[in-house]
C-alpha positions as CSV (number, residue, x, y, z in Angstrom):
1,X,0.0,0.0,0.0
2,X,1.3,3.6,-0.8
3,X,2.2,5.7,2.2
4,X,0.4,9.0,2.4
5,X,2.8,11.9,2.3
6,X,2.9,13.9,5.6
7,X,1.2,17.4,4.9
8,X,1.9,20.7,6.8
9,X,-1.7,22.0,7.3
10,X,-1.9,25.7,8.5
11,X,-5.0,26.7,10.1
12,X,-5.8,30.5,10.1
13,X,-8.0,32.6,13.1
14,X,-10.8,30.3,14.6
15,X,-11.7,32.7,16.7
16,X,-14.7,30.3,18.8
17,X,-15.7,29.1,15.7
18,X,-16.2,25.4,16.6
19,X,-18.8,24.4,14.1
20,X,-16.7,26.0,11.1
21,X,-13.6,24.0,12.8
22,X,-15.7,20.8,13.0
23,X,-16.6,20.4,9.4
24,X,-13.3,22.1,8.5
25,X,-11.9,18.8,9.9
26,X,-14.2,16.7,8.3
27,X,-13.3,18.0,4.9
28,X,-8.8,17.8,5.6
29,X,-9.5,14.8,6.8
30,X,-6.4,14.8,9.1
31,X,-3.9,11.7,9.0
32,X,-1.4,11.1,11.8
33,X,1.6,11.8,9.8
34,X,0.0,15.7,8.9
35,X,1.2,18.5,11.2
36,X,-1.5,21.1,12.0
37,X,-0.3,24.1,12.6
38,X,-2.5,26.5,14.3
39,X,-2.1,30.2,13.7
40,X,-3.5,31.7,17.1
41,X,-6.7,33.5,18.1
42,X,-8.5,30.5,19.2
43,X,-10.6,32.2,21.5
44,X,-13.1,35.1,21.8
45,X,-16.1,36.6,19.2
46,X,-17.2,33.6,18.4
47,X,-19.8,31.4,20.6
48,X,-17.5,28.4,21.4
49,X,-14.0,29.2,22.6
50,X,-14.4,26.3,25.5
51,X,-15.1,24.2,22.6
52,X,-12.2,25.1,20.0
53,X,-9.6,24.7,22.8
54,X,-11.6,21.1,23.5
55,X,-10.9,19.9,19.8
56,X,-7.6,20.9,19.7
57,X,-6.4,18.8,22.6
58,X,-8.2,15.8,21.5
59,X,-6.6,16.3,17.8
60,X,-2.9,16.6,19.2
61,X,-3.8,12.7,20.3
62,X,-4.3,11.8,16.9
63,X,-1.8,14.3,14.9
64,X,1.0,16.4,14.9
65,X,-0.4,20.0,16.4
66,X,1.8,23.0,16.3
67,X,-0.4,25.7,18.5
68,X,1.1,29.0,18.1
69,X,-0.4,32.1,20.4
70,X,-2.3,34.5,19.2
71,X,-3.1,38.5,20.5
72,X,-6.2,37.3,22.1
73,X,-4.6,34.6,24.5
74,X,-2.3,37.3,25.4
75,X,-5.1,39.6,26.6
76,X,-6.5,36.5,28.3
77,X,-3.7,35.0,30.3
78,X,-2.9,38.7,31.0
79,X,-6.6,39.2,32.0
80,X,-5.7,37.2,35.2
81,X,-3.9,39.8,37.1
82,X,-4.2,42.8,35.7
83,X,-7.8,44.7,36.4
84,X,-6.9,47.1,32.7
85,X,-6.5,44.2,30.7
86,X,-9.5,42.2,31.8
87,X,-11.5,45.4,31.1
88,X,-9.6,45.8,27.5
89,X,-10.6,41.6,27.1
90,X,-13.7,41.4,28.1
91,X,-14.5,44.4,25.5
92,X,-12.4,42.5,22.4
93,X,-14.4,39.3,22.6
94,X,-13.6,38.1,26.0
95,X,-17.4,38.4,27.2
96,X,-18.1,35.6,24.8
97,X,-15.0,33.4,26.1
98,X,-16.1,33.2,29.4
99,X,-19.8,32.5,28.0
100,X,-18.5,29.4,26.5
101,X,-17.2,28.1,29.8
102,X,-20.4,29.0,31.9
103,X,-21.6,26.6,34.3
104,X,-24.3,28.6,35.5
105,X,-26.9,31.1,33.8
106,X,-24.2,34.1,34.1
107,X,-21.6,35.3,32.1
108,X,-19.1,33.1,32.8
109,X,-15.6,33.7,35.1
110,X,-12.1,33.0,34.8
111,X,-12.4,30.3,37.7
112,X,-14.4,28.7,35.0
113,X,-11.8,27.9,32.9
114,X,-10.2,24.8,33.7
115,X,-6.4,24.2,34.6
116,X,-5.9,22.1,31.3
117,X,-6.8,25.3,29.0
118,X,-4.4,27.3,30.8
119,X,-1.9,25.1,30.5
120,X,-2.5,25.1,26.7
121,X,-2.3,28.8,26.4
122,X,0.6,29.4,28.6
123,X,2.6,26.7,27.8
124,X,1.6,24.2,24.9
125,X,1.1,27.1,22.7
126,X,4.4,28.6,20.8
127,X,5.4,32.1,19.5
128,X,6.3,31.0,16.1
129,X,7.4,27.6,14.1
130,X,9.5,27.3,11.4
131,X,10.3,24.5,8.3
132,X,12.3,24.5,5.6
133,X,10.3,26.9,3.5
134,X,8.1,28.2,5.5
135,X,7.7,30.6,8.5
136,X,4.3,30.9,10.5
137,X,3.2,33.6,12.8
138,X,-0.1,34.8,14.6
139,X,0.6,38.4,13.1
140,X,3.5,39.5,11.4
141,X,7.9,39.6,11.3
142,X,10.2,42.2,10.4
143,X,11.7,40.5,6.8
144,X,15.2,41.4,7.9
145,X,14.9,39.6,11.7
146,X,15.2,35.8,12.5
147,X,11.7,34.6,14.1
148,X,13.9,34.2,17.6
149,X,14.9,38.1,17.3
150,X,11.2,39.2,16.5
151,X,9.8,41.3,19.5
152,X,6.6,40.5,20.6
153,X,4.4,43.3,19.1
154,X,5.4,42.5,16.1
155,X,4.7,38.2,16.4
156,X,1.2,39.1,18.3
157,X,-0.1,42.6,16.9
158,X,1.1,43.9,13.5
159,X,-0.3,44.1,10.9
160,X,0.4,42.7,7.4
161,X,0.1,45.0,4.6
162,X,0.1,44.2,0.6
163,X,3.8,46.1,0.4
164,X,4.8,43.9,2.8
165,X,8.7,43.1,1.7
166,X,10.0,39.0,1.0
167,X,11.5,37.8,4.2
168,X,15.4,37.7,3.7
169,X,15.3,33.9,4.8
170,X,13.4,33.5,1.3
171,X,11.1,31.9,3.0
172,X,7.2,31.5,2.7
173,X,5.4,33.6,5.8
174,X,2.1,32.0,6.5
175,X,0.4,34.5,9.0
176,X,-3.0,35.3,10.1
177,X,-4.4,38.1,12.9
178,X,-5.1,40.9,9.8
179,X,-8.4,39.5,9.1
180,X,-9.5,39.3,5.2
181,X,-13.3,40.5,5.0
182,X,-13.7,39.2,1.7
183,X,-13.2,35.7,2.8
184,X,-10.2,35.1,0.5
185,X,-6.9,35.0,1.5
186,X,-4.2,37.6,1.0
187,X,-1.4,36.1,-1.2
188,X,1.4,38.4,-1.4
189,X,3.5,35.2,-3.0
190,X,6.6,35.3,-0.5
191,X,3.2,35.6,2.3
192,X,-0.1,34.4,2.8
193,X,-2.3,35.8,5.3
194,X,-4.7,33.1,5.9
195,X,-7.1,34.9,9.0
196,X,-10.1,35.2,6.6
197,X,-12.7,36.1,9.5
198,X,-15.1,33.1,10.7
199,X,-17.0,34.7,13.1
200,X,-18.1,37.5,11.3
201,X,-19.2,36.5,7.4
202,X,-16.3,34.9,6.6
203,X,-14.8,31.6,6.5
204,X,-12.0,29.7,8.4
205,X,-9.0,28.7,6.1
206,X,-6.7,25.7,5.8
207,X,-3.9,25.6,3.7
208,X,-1.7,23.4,2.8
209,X,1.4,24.9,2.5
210,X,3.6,22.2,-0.1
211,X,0.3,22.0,-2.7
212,X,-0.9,25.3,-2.1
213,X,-4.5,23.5,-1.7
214,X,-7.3,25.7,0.3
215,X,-10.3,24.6,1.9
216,X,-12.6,27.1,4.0
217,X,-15.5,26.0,6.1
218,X,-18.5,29.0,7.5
219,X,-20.4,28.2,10.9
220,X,-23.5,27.4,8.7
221,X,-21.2,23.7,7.3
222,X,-20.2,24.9,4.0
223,X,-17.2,23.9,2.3
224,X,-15.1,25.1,-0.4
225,X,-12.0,24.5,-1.8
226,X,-9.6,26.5,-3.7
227,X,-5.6,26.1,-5.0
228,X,-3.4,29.3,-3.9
229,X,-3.2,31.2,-7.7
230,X,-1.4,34.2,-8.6
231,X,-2.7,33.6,-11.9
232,X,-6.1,33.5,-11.6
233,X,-9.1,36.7,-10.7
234,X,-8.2,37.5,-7.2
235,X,-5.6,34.9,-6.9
236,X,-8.3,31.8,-6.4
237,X,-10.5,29.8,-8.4
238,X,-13.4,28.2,-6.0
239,X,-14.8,24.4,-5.7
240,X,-17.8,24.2,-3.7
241,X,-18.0,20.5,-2.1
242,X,-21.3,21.3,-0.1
């Protein structure tokens, strides 16, 4: 029998998206030699944070998973002891967070959240990760700066812009946090941002990074797939599979 070849699979903004995430998965169809790698904001907007952070430890049993941290688990772990930033949280999506780990008819509090998601956000989760060709961030990286000399507004906050310059590694920069209204990805060439804005109207985005291949899920179960094209009308030519 042939062996499947292993796939990198970046995963843009989920942003409490669960359903979007769920048939996102079904449609991959992850194998255990892929490696997922997750570009941050898993939490907050959306209505299932509890639940996002749920599937992503019961995927790392199965497959590779590369978390990386994201802007908004900043402002939550900072959330914990620091009055401003729990008022600054709570009014960029946090409210919803806590929602989603309610036990009770209120709004949800950080005692809520159990030790094993912290654990995930402080430590599981990475600033950056880095192959052969490729370099993935939540947000962004000064081209002329190796991703260990990148300071941490840049990684967590900046954003990416179409004049954006190559990397001087030559490699590919997969990024998300600038999120793309339109649903479809920006692809500069030397750098993709894939954050294409599930909870609002948009879509959450997988791409594989050695093919190029697309496929975007909405929270209403949709799928559609696409290959990365400078070619073609807005760089992508759609498949709809459901």
């Amino acid at each position: 029998m042939r062996k499947a070849v292993s796939r990198t699979l970046a995963i843009g903004d989920i942003h409490g998206c669960s359903r979007a995430l769920d048939a996102l998965f079904g449609a991959v169809k992850g194998q255990a030699d892929d490696v997922f790698v997750f570009l941050g904001d898993y939490v907050d907007r959306g209505p299932d944070s509890f639940g996002v952070i749920e599937r992503l430890l019961h995927l790392a049993k199965t497959c590779k998973v590369i978390p990386l941290r994201g802007n908004h688990e900043m402002m939550m772990l900072e959330s914990r002891f620091d009055d401003g930033r729990m008022k600054e949280w709570l009014a960029c999506g946090g409210r919803e967070t806590l929602a989603s780990y309610r036990h009770f008819d209120d709004g949800g509090k950080l005692a809520d959240v159990p030790e094993q998601h912290w654990e995930f956000l402080e430590k599981t989760c990475v600033d950056w990760y880095e192959t052969d060709t490729h370099l993935f961030v939540h947000a962004n990286a000064y081209p002329d700066a190796a991703l260990e000399d990148q300071p941490p507004y840049m990684l967590y906050w900046e954003q990416i812009v179409p004049t954006q310059a190559p990397h001087e590694s030559g490699k590919v920069l997969i990024c998300g946090h600038t999120s793309q209204k339109s649903g479809v990805p920006l692809n500069l060439g030397h750098a993709v941002c894939i954050d294409t804005w599930p909870h609002g109207k948009g879509w959450l985005s997988c791409l594989e990074t050695k093919s190029g291949k697309l496929w975007q899920a909405n929270q209403s179960g949709n799928i559609r797939t696409a290959f990365l094209d400078d070619s073609a009308p807005g760089g992508l030519e759609y498949s709809w599979t459901s």
